[in-house]
PyMOL Python script that loads the backbone (N, CA, C, O; Angstrom):
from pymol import cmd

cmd.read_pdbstr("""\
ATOM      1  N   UNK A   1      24.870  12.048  -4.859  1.00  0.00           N
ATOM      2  CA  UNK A   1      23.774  11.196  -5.280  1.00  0.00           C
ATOM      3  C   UNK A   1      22.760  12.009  -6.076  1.00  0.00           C
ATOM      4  O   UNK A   1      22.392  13.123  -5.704  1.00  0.00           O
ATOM      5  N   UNK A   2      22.337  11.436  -7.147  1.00  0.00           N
ATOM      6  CA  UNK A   2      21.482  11.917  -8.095  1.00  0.00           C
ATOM      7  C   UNK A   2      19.966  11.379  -7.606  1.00  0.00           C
ATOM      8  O   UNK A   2      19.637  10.250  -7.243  1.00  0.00           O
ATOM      9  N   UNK A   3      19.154  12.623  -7.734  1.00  0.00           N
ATOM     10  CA  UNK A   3      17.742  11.795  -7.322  1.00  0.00           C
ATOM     11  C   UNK A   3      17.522  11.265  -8.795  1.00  0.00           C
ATOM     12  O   UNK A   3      18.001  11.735  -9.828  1.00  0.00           O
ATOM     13  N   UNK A   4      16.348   9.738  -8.591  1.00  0.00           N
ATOM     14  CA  UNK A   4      15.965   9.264  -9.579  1.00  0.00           C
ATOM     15  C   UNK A   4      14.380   9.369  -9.692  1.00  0.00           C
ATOM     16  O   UNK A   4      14.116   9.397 -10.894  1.00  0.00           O
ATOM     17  N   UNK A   5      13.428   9.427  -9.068  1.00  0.00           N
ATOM     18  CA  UNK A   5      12.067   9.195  -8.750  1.00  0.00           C
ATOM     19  C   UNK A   5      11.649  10.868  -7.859  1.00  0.00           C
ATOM     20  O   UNK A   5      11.811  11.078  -6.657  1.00  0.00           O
ATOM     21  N   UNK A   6      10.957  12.102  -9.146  1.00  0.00           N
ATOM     22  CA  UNK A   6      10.091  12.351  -8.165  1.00  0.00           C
ATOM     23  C   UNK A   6       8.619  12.606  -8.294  1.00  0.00           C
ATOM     24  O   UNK A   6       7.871  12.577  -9.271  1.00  0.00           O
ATOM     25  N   UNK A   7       8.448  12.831  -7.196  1.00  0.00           N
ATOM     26  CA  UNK A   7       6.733  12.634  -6.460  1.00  0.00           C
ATOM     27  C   UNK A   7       6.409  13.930  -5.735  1.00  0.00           C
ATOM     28  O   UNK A   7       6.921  14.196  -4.647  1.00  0.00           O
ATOM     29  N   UNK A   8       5.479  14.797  -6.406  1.00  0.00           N
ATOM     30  CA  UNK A   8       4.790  15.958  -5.529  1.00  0.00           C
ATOM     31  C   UNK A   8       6.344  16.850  -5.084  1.00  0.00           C
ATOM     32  O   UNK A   8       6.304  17.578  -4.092  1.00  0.00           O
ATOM     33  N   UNK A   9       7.432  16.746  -5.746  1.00  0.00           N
ATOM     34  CA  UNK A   9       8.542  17.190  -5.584  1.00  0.00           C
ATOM     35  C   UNK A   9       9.559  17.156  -4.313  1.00  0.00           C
ATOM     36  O   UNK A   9      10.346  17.988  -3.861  1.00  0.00           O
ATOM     37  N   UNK A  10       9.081  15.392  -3.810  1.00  0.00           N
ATOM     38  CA  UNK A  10       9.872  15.002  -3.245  1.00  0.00           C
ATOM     39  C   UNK A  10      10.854  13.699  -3.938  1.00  0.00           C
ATOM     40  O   UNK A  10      10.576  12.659  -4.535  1.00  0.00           O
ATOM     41  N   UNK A  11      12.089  14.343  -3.524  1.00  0.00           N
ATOM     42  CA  UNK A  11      13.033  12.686  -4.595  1.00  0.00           C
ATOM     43  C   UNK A  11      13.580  12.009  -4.015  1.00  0.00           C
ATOM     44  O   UNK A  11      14.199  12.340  -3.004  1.00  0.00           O
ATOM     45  N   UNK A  12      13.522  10.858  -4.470  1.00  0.00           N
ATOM     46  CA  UNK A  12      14.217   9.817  -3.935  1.00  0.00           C
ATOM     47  C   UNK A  12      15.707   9.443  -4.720  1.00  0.00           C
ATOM     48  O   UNK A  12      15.902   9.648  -5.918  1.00  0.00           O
ATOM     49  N   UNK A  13      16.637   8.892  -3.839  1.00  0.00           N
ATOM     50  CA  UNK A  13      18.048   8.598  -4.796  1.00  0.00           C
ATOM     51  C   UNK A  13      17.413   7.154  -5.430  1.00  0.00           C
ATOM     52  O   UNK A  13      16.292   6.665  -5.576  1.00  0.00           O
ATOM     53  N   UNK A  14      18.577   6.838  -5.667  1.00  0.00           N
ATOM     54  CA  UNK A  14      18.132   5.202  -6.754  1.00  0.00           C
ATOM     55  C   UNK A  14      17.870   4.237  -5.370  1.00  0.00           C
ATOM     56  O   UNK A  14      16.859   3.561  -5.182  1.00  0.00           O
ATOM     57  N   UNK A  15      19.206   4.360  -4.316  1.00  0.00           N
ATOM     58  CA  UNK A  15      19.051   3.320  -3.259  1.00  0.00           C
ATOM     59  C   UNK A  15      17.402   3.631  -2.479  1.00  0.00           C
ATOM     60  O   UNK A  15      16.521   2.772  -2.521  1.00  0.00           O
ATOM     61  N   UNK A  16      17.239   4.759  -1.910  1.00  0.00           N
ATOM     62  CA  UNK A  16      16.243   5.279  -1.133  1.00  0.00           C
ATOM     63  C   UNK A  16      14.681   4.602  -2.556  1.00  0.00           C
ATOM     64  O   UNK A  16      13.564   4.254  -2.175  1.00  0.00           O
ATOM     65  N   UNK A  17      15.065   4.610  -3.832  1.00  0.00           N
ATOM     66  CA  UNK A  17      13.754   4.107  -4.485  1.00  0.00           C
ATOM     67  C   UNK A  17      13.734   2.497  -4.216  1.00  0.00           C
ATOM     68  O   UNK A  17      12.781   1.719  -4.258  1.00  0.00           O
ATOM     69  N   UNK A  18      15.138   2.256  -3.920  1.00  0.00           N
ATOM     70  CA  UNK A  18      15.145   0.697  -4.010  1.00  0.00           C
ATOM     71  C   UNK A  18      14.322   0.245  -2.993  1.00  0.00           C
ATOM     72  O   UNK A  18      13.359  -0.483  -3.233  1.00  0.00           O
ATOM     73  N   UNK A  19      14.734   0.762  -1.422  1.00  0.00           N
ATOM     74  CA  UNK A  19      14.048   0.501  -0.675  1.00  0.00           C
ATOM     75  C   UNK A  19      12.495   0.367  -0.455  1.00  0.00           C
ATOM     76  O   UNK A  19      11.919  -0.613   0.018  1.00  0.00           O
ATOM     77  N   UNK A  20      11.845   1.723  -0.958  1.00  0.00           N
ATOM     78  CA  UNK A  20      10.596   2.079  -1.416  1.00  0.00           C
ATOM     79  C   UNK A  20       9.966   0.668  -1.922  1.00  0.00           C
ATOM     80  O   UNK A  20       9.236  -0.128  -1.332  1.00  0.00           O
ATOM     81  N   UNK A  21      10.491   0.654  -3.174  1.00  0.00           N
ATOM     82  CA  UNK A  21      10.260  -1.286  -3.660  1.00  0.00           C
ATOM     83  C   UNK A  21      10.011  -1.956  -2.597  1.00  0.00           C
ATOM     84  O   UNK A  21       8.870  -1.897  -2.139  1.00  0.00           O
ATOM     85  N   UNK A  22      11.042  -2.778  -1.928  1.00  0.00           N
ATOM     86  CA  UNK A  22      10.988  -3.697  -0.985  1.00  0.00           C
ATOM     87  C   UNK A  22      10.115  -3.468   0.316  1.00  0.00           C
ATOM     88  O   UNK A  22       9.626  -4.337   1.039  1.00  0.00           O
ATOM     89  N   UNK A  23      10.022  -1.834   0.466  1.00  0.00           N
ATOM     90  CA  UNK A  23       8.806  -2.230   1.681  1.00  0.00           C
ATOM     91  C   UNK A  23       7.824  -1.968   1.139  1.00  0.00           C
ATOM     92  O   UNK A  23       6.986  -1.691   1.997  1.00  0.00           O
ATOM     93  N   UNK A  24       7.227  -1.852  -0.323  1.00  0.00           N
ATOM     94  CA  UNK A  24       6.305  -1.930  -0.531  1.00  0.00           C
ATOM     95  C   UNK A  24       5.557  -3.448  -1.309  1.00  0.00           C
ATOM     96  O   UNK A  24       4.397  -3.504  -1.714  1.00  0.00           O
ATOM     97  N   UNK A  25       6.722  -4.742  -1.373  1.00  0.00           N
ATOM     98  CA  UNK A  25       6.628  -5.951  -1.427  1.00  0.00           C
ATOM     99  C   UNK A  25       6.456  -6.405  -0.120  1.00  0.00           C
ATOM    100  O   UNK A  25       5.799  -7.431   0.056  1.00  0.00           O
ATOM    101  N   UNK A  26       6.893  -5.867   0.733  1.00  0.00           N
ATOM    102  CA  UNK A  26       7.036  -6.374   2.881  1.00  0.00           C
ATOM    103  C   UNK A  26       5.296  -5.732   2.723  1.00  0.00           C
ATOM    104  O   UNK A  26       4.367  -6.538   2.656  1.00  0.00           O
ATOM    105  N   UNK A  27       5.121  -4.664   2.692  1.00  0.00           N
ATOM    106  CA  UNK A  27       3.572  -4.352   2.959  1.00  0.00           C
ATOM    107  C   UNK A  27       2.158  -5.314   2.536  1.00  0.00           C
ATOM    108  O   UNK A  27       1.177  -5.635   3.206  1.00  0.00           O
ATOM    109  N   UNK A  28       2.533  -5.591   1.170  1.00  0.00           N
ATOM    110  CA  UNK A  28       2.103  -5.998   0.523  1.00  0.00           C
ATOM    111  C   UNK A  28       1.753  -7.970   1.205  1.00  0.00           C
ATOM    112  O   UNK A  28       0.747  -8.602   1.527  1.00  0.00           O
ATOM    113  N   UNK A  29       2.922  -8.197   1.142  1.00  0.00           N
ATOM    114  CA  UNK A  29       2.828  -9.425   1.876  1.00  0.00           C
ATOM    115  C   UNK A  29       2.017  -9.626   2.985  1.00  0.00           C
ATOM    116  O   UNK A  29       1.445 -10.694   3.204  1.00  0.00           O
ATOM    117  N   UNK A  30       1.934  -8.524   3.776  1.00  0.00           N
ATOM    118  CA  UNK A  30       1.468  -8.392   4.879  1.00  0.00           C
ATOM    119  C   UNK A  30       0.143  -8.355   5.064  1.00  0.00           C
ATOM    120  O   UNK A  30      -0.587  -9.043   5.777  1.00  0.00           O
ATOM    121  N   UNK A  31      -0.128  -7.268   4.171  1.00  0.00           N
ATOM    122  CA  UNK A  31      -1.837  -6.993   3.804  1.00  0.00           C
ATOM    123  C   UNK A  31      -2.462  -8.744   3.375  1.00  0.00           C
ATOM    124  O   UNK A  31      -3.466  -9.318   3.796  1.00  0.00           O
ATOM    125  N   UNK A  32      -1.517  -9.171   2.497  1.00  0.00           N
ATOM    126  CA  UNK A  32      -2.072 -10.479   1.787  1.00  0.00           C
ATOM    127  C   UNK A  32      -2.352 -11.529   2.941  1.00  0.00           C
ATOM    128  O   UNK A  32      -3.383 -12.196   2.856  1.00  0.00           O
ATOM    129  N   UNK A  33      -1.346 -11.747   4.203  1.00  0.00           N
ATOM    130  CA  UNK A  33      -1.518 -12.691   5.236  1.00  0.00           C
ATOM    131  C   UNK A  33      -2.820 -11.907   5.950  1.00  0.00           C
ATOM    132  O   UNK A  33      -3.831 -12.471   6.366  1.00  0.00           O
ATOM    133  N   UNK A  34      -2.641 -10.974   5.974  1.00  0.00           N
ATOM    134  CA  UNK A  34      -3.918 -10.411   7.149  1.00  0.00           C
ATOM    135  C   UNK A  34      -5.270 -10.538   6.587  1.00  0.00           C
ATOM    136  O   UNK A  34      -6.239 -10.432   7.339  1.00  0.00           O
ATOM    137  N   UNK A  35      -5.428 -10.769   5.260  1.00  0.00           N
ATOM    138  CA  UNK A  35      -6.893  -9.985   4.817  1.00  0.00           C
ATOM    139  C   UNK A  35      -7.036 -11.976   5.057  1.00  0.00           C
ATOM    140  O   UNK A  35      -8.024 -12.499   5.573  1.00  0.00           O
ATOM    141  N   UNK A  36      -6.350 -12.415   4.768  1.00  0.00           N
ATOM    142  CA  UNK A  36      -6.372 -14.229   3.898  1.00  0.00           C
ATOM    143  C   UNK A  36      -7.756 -14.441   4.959  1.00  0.00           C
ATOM    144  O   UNK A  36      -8.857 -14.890   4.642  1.00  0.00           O
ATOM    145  N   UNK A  37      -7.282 -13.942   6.361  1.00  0.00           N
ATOM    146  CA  UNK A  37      -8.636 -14.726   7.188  1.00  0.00           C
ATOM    147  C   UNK A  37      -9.813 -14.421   7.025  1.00  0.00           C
ATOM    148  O   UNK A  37     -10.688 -14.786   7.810  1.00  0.00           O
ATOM    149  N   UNK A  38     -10.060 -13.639   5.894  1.00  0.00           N
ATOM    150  CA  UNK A  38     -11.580 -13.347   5.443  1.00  0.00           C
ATOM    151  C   UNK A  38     -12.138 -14.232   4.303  1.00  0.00           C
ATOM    152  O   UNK A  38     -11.457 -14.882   3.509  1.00  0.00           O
ATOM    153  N   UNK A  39     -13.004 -14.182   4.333  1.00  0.00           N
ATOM    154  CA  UNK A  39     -13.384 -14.698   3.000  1.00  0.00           C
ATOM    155  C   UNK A  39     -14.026 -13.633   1.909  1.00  0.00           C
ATOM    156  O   UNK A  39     -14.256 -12.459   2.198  1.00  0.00           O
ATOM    157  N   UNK A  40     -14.283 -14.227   0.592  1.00  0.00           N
ATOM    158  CA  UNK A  40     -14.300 -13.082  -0.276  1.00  0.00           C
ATOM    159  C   UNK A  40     -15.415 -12.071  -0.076  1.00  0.00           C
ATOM    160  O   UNK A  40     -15.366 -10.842  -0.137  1.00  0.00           O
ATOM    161  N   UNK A  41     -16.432 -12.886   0.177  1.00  0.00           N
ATOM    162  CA  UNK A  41     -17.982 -11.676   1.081  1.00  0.00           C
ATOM    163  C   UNK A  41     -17.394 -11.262   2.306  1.00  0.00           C
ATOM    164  O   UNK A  41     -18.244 -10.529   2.812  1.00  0.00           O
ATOM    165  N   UNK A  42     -16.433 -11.322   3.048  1.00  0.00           N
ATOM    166  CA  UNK A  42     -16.258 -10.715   4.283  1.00  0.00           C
ATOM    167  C   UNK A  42     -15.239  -9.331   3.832  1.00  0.00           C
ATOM    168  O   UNK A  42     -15.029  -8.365   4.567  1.00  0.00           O
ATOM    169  N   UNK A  43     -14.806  -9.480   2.745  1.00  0.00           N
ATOM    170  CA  UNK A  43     -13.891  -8.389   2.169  1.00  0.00           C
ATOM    171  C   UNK A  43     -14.544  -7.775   1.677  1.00  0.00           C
ATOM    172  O   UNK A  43     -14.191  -6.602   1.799  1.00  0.00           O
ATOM    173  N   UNK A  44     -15.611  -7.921   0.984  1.00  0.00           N
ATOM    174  CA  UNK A  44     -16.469  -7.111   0.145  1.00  0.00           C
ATOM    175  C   UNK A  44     -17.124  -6.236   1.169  1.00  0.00           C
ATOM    176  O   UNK A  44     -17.212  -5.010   1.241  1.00  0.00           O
ATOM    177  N   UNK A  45     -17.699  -7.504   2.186  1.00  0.00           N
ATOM    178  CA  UNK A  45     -18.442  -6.032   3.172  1.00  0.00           C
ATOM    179  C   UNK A  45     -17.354  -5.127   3.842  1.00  0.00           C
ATOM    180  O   UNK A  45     -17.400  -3.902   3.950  1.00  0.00           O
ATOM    181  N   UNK A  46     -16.436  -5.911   4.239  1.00  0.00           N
ATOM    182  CA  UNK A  46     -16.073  -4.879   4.715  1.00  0.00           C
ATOM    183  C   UNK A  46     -15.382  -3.749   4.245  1.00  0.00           C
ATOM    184  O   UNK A  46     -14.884  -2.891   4.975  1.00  0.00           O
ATOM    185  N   UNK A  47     -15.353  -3.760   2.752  1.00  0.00           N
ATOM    186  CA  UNK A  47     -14.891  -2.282   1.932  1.00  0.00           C
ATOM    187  C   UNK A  47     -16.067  -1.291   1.969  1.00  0.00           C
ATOM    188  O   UNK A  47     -16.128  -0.085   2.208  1.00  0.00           O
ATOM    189  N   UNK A  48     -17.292  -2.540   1.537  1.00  0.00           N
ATOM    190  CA  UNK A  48     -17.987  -1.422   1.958  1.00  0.00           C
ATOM    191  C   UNK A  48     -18.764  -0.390   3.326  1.00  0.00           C
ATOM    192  O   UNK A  48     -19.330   0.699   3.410  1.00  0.00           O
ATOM    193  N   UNK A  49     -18.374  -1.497   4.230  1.00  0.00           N
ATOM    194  CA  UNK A  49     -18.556  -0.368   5.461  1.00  0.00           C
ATOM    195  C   UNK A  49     -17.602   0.775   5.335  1.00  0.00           C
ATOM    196  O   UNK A  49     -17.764   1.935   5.715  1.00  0.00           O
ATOM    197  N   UNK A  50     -16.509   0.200   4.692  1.00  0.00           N
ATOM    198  CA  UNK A  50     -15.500   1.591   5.060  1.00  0.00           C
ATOM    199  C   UNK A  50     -15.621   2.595   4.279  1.00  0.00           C
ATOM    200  O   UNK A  50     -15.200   3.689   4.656  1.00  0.00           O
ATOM    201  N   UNK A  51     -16.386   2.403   2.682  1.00  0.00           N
ATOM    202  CA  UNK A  51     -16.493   2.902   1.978  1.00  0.00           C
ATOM    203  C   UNK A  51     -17.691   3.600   2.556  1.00  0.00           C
ATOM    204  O   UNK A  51     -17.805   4.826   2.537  1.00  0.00           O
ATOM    205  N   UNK A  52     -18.483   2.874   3.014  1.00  0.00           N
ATOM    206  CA  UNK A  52     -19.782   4.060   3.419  1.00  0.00           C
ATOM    207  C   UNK A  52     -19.332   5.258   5.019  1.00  0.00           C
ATOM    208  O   UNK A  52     -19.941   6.302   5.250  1.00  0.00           O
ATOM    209  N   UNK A  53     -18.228   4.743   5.838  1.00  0.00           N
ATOM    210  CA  UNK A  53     -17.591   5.743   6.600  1.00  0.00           C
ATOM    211  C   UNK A  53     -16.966   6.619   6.275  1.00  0.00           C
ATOM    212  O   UNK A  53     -16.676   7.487   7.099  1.00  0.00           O
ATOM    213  N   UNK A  54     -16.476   6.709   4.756  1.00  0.00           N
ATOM    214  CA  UNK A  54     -15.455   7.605   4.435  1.00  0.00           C
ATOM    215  C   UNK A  54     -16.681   8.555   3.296  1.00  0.00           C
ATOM    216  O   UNK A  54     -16.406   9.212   2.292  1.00  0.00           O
ATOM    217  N   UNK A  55     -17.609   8.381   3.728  1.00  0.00           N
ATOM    218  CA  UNK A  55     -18.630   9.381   3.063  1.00  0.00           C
ATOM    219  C   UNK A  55     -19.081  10.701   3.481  1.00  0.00           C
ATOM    220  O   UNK A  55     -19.715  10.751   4.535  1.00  0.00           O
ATOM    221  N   UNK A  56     -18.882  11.693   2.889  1.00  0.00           N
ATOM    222  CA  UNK A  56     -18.806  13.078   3.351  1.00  0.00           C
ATOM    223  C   UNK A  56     -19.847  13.594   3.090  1.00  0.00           C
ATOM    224  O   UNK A  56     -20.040  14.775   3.379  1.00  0.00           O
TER     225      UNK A  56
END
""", "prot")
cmd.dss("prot")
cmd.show_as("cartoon", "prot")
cmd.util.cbc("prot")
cmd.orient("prot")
């Protein structure tokens, strides 16, 4: 197997990128059902709380 994809000089084969894809459409989906129960000011704040926790 030939790697096709690399990253920080780790590679992926073509199948192992395929996958990559699909759980990153499964994630994606996921994030989209979970956040849905907010509304758009409840997302906003809450980036920015996190944004103000991740302040160094």
């Amino acid at each position: 197997m030939m790697p096709c994809i690399t990253n920080n000089e780790k590679k992926l084969t073509e199948m192992g990128a395929a996958r990559a894809g699909e759980l990153r459409e499964e994630r994606e989906a996921f994030m989209d059902d979970f956040f849905s129960k907010l509304s758009e000011d409840e997302k906003q704040t809450l980036s920015d709380l996190l944004d103000k926790l991740m302040e160094v």
